[in-house]
C-alpha positions in Angstrom: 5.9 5.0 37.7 4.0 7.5 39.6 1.8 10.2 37.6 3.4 12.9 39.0 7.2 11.9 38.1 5.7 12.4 34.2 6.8 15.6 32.5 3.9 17.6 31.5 3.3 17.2 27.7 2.2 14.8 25.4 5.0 13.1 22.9 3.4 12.4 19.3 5.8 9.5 17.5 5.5 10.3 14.0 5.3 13.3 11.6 2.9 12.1 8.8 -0.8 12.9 8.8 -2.0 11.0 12.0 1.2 12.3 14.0 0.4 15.8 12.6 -3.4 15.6 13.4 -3.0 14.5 16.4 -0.7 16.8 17.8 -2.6 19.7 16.0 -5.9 18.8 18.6 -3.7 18.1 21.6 -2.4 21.4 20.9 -5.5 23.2 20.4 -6.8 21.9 23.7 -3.7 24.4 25.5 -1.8 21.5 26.2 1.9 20.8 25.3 3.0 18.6 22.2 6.3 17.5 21.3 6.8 15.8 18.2 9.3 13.6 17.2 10.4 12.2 13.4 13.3 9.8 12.7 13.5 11.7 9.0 15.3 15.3 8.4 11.5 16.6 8.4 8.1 15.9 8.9 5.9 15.4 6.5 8.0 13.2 4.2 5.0 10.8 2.7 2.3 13.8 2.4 5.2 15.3 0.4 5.3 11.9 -2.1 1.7 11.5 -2.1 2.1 15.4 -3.7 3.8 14.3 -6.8 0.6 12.7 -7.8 -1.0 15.6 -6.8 -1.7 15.1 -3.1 -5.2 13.0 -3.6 -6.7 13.6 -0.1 -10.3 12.5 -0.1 -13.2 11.5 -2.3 -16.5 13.0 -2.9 -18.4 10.2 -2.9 -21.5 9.7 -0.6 -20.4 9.2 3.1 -22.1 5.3 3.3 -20.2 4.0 -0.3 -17.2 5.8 0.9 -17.0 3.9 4.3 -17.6 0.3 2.4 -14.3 0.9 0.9 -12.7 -0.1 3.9 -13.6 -3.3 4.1 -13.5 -5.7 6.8 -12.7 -2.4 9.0 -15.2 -0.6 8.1 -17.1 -1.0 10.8 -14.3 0.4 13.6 -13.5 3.3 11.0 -17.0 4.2 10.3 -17.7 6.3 13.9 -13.8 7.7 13.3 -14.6 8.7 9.8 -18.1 9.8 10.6 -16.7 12.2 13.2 -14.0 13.7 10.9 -15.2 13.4 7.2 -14.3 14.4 3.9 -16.2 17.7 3.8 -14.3 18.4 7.5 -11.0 17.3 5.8 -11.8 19.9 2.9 -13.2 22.8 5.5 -9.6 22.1 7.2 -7.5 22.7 4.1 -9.4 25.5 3.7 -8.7 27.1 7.1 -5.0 26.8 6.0 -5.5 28.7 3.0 -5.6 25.9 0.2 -8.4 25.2 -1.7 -9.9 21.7 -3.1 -11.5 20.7 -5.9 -13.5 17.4 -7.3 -11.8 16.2 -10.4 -13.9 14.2 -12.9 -13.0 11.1 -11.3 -14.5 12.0 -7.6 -11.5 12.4 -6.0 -10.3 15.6 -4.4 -7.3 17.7 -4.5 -5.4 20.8 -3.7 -6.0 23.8 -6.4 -2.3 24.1 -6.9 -2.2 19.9 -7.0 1.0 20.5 -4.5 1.6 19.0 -0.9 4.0 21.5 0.1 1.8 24.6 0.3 -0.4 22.8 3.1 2.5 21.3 4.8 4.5 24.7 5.7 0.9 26.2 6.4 0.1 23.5 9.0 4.0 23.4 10.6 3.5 27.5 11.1 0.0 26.4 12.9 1.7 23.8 14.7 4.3 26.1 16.0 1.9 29.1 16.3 -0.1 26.6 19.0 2.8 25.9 20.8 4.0 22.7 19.4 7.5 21.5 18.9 8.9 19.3 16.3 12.0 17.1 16.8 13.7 15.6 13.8 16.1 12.7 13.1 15.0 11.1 16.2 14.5 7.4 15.7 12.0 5.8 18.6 14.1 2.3 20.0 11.2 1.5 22.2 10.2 1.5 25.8 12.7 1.9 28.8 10.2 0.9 31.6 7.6 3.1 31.2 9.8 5.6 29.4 10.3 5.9 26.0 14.3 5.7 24.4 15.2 7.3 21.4 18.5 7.8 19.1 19.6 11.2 18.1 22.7 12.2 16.6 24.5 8.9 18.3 22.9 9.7 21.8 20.1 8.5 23.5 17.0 10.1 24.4 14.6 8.9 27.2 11.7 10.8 28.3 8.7 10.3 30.4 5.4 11.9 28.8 2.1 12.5 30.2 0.6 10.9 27.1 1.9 9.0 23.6 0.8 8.9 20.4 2.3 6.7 18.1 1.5 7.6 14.5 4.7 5.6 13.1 3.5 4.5 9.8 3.2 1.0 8.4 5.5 -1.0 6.6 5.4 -0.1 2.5 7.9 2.8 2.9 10.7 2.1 4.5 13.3 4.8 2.7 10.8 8.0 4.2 10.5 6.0 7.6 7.8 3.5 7.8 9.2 0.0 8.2 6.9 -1.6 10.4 9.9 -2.0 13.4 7.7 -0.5 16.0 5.9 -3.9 16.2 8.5 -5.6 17.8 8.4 -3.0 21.0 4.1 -3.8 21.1 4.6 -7.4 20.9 7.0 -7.8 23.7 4.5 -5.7 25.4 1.4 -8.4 24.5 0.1 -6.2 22.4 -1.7 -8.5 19.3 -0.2 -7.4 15.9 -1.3 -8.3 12.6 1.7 -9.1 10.0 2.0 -7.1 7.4 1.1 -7.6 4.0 1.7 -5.3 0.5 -1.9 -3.9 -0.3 -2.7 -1.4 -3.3 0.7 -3.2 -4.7 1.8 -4.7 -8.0 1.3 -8.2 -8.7 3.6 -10.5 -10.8 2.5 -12.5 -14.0 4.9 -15.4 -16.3 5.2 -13.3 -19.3 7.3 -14.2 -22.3 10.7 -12.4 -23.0 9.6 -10.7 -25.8 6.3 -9.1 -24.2 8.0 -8.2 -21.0 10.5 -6.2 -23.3 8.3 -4.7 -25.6 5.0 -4.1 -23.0 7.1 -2.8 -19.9 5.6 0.5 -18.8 2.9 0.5 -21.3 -1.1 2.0 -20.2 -4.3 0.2 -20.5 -6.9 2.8 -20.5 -10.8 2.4 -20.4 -10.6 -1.1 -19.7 -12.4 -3.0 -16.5 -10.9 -5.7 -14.6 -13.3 -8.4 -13.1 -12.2 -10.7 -9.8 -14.1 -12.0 -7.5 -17.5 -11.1 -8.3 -16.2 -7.6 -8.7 -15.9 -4.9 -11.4 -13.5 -2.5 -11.5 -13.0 0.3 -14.6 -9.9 2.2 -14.8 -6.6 1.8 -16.0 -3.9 -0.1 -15.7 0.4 -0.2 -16.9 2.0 -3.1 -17.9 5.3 -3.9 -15.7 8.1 -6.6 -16.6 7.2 -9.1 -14.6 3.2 -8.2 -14.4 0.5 -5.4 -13.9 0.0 -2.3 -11.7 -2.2 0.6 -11.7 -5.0 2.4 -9.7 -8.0 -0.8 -11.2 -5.7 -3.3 -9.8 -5.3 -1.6 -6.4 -8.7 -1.5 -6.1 -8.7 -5.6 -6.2 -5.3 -5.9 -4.8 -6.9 -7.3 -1.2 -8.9 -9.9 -3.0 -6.0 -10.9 -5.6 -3.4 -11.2 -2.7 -5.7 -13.6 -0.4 -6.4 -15.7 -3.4 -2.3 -16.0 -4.4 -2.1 -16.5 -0.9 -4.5 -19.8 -0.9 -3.7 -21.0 -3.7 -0.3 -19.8 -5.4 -2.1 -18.1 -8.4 -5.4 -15.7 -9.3 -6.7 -15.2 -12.5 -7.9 -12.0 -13.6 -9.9 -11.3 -16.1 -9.7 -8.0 -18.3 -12.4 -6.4 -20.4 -10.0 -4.6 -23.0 -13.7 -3.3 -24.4 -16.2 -2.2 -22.3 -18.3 0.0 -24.0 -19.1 -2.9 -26.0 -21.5 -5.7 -26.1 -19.4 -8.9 -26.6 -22.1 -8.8 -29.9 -20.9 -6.0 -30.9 -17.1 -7.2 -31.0 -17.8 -10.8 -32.5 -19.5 -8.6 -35.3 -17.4 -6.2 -35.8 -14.4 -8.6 -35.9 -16.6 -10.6 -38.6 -16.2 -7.8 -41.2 -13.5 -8.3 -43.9 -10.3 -8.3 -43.3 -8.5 -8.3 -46.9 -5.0 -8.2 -46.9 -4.9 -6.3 -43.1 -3.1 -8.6 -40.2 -5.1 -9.6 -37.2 -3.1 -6.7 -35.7 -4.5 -4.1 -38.0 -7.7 -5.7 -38.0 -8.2 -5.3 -34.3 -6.6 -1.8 -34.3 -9.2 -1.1 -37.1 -12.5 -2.4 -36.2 -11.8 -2.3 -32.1 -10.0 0.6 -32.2 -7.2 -1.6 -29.8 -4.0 0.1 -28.9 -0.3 -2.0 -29.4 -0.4 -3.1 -26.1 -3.9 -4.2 -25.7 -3.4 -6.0 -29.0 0.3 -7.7 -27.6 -1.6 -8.9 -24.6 -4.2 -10.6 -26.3 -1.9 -12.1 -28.2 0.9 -12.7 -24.7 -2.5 -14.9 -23.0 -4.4 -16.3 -26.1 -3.5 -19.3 -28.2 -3.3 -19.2 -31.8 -6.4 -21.6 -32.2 -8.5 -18.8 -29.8 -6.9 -15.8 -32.2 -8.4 -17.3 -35.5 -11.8 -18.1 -34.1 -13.9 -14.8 -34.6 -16.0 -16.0 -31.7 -13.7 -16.7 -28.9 -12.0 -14.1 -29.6 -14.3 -12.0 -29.0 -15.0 -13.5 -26.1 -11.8 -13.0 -24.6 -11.5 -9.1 -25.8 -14.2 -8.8 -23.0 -12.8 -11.0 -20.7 -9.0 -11.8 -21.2 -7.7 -14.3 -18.7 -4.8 -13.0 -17.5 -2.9 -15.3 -14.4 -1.1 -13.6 -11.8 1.6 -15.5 -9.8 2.8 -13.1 -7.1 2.3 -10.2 -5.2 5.4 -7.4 -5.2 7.1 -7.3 -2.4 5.9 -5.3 0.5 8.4 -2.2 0.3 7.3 -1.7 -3.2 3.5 -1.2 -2.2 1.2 2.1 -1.8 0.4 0.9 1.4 0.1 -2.1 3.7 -2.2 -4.1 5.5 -1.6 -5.9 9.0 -0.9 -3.2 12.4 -2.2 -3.6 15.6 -5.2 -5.9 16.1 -9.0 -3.4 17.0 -9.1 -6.0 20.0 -6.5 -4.4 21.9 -7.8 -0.5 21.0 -10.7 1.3 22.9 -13.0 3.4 21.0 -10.6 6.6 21.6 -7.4 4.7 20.0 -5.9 4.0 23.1 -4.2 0.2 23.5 -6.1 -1.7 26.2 -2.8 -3.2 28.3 -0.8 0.3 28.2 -3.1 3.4 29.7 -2.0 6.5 28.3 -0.8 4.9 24.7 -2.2 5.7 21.7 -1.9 5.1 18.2 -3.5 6.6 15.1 -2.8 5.9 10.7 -1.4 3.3 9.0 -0.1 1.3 12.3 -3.6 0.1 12.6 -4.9 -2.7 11.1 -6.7 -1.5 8.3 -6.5 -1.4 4.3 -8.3 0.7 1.7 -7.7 1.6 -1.8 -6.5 4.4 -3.9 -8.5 7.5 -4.0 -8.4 9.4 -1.1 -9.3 6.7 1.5 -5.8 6.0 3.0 -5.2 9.7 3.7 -8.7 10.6 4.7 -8.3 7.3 7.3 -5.3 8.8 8.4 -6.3 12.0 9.3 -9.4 10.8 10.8 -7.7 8.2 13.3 -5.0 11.2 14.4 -8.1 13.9 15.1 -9.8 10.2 16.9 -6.5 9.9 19.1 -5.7 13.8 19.6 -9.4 14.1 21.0 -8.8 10.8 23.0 -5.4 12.0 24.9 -6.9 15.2 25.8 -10.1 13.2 26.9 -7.7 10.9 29.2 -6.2 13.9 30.5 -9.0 15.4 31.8 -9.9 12.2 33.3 
């Protein structure tokens, strides 16, 4: 296909952050963006990630927050470097919503709403000249073309330049089900599988505690794994444990299920105090209280810290003051399973860095792009998948208008 038969604008698959980003710098550059979403509108997972009260970035010094990313942290660091959390914030701002750091580091919205900054950045979109299709579903590549499904008809156009900006594979129901792979692969294009990440993991509970713990908080408590130490919270679930502590370990847990069919993590129900502390405190007389009101007493234990203890400990460990003590600050607790991938935050696996260039473009298609979750990347709760996203869209916005010029 010859360069000049190409229509002169630049198609943008996908209306979350990335898509959105990146079609807000192509559009800034004067050139022509047409974006297209298989969903009703764009936006759909900005607008979930709202109800918790759109969590967009963290505060945290530039160098800790780029270890967060792991074993991509070093292709994200020049992306994130270029586009950071204080540029995130100054770009909220120029939309007319303000951020703030809560107590915990991370950063959100005043109003703690997605919508607000949505409609503000669709009116700049549209104000630039952009133009948003919705309920068109991508099917692939027709040649060089690209085919899509609208309202039972097909769609093929011919763009200068692509972005896609599709999503992973954890949220199938707003329109990210990791079916773009197929189209990359038949074109050689090295994908990663996907795998649930910042997901729930299964554990063998009894009857009893699954139906008495289910949807039950443990606050101020650290989980260990791995040489790691994560404080935070956590809810117990039917069939295990979720929560923003476990997400945090969810990479290491799922590798080590993965190898070999089971992780054990370890809980510190107490730690504020010295494992001295508890063994003496637990040593005072009990009278005529249970063990139950003796831990809620002395430890200060809630009923489901105080279940659990008793769900993974034997009766001989509950009597003896000493290992019981031991276990308050680090309860074994063994996980068996990872929840399935359409139930995670996010997911891990997308196409391979080998086959990207340092602007997001894929080596063995010139002219294609891709930005967000479709790479293959992972981070944790906090701020770090959004700010990610944003950060590859402005990296592949900047890089279409850069291969333009060229």
């Amino acid at each position: 296909m010859k360069d000049q038969d190409r229509e002169d604008f630049v198609a943008v698959i996908g209306g979350g952050p990335a898509g959105l980003a990146a079609a807000e710098r192509i559009a800034r550059a004067g050139r022509a963006v047409r974006i297209f979403d298989r969903m009703p509108t764009p936006g759909r997972k900005l607008l979930m990630a709202g109800r918790g009260g759109l969590n967009l970035t963290h505060s945290e010094p530039l160098d800790r927050f780029i270890e967060r990313y792991g074993e991509s942290a070093g292709r994200l660091a020049p992306i994130i470097h270029a586009f950071p959390p204080d540029a995130l914030r100054d770009w909220a701002g120029s939309l007319g919503v303000e951020t703030f750091v809560g107590s915990s580091g991370r950063v959100f919205p005043t109003g703690l709403k997605a919508s607000p900054l949505l409609r503000a950045w669709r009116r700049r979109l549209e104000g630039a000249g952009a133009t948003i299709h919705a309920r068109h579903r991508w099917d692939g590549f027709d040649g060089d073309a690209l085919s899509f499904t609208t309202d039972g008809r097909m769609l093929r156009i011919l763009p200068k330049a692509i972005i896609l900006a599709l999503g992973g594979a954890s949220w199938s129901k707003l329109g990210s089900d990791g079916s773009w792979a197929d189209a990359l692969l038949r074109r050689g294009v090295a994908v990663a599988p996907f795998m649930p990440s910042n997901s729930g993991f299964d554990a063998l509970w009894t009857q009893r505690f699954a139906d008495m713990a289910a949807g039950q908080p443990l606050k101020n408590i650290a989980l260990c794994f791995d040489g790691r130490r994560v404080p935070g919270e956590i809810v117990l679930t039917r069939t295990g444990v979720e929560g923003g502590a476990v997400y945090a370990l969810s990479a290491a847990l799922r590798d080590a299920i993965g190898r070999n069919g089971e992780a054990t993590l370890l809980i510190d129900l107490k730690p504020d105090l010295s494992a001295t502390a508890i063994r003496d405190r637990l040593g005072r007389p009990r009278g005529r209280n249970s063990l139950s009101n003796h831990l809620r007493k002395t430890l200060k234990l809630d009923r489901a810290a105080i279940a659990l203890l008793r769900e993974a400990l034997s009766p001989e460990i509950l009597a003896d003051g000493a290992r019981l003590a031991e276990a308050v600050k680090a309860l074994p607790v063994r996980l068996t399973g990872v929840r399935p991938l359409d139930r995670a935050i996010s997911s891990a696996g997308g196409i391979a860095w080998d086959e990207m260039t340092d602007d997001l473009m894929v080596r063995r298609i010139p002219g294609l792009f891709a930005a967000g979750e479709m790479l293959d990347w992972e981070a944790p709760t906090g701020g770090y998948l959004l700010q990610a996203c944003f950060a590859t869209g402005v990296r592949a916005g900047d890089g279409v208008c850069r291969y333009l010029e060229r």
